[in-house]
C-alpha positions as CSV (number, residue, x, y, z in Angstrom):
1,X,269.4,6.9,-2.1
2,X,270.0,5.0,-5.4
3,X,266.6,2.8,-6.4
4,X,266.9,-1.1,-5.8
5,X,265.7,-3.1,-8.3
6,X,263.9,-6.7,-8.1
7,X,264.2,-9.7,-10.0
8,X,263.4,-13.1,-9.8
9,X,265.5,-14.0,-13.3
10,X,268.5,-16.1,-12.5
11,X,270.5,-15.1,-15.6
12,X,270.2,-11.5,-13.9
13,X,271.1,-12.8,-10.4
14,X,274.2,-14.9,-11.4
15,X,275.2,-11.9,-13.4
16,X,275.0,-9.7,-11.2
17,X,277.0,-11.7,-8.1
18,X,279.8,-12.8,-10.6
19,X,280.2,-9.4,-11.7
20,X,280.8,-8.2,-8.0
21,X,282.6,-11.8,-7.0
22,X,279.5,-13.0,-4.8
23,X,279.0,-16.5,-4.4
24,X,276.1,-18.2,-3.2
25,X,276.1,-19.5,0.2
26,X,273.7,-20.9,3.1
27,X,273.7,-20.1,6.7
28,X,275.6,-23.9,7.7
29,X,273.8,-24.0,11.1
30,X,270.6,-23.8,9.4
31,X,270.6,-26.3,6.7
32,X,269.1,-30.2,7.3
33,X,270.2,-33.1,5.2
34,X,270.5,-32.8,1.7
35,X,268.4,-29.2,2.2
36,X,270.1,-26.0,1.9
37,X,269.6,-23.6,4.7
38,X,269.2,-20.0,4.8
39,X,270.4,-18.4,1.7
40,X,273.0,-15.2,1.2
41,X,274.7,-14.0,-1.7
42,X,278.2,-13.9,0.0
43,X,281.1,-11.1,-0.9
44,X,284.1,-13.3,0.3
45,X,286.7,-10.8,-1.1
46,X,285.3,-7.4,0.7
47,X,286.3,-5.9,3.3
48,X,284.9,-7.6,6.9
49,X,283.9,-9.8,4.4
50,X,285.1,-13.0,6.7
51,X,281.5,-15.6,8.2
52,X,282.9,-19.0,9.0
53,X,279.4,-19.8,9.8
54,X,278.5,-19.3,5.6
55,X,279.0,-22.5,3.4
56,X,279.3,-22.0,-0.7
57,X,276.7,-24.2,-2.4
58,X,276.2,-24.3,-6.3
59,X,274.3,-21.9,-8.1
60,X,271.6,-24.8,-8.7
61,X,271.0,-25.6,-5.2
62,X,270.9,-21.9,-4.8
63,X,268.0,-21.3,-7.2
64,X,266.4,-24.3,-6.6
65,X,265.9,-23.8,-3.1
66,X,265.0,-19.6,-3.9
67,X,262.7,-20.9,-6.6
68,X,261.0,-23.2,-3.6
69,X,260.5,-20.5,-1.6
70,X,259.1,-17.7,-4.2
71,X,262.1,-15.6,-3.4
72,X,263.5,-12.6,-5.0
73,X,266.7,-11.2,-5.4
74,X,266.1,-6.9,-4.4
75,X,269.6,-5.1,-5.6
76,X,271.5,-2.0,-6.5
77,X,273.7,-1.5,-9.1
78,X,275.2,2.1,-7.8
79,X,275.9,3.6,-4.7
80,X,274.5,7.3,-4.2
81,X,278.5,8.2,-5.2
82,X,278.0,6.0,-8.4
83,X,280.4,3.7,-7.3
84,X,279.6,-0.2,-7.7
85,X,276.7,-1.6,-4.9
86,X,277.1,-4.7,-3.4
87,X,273.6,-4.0,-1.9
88,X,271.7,-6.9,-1.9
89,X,268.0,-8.8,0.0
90,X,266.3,-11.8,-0.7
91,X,262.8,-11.5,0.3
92,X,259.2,-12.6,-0.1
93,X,257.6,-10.7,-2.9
94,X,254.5,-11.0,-1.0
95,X,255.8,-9.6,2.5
96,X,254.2,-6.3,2.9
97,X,257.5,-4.5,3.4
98,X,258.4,-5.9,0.4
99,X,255.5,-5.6,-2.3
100,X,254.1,-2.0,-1.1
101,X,257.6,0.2,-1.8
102,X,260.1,-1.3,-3.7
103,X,262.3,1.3,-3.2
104,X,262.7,1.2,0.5
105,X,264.7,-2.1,1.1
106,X,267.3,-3.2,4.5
107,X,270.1,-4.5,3.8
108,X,270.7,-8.1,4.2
C-alpha cells in the first residue's frame, strides 16, 4: 500500500482537490442554518461519482468549519500502480486510529 500523508495546511488541501477536480462539499441533510454540515472532498467527475445528497460550499466555509473542528486532511498522492489517488479522510488528529499509525487510514 502506498503511505498517506496528513496535513492540516489549506494551501496543500486546495491543491491537492483542484489538481484531482474535487470540490468541497457537506452532507446537505446534516447541515443547520448558516452551519455547514458534515464535510467531504467530493470527486464529481469520477466514475459512480454521482450523491444528490452532497451540496458544494466554498472553500472558506470548508476550512472554517475543518479549522473548528481540529480536522485534518489524510491523503495519497499514488496508487500502489503509481497512478493518480483520489484517496482521501478527514479525521480527528487526536482519534486513536488516527494519531497511533498514520499509515493505516479507511477510506472516506
Amino acid at each position: 500500500m502506498t503511505p498517506s500523508k496528513t496535513t492540516q495546511d489549506h494551501n496543500e488541501i486546495r491543491k491537492w482537490a483542484e489538481k484531482r477536480g474535487a470540490v468541497p462539499t457537506e452532507v446537505a441533510s446534516t447541515h443547520s442554518g448558516n452551519e455547514p454540515g458534515i464535510l467531504r472532498l467530493h470527486f464529481p467527475n469520477a466514475p459512480g461519482e454521482k450523491d444528490s445528497n452532497l451540496r458544494e460550499i466554498s472553500w472558506d466555509a470548508f476550512f472554517e468549519k475543518f479549522d473548528e473542528n481540529n480536522l485534518e486532511l489524510v491523503y495519497q498522492e499514488k496508487t500502489a500502480d503509481g497512478e493518480q489517488s483520489n484517496f482521501n479522510e478527514l479525521v480527528h488528529p487526536d482519534e486513536p486510529s488516527h494519531s497511533s499509525n498514520k499509515k493505516k487510514k479507511h477510506a472516506a
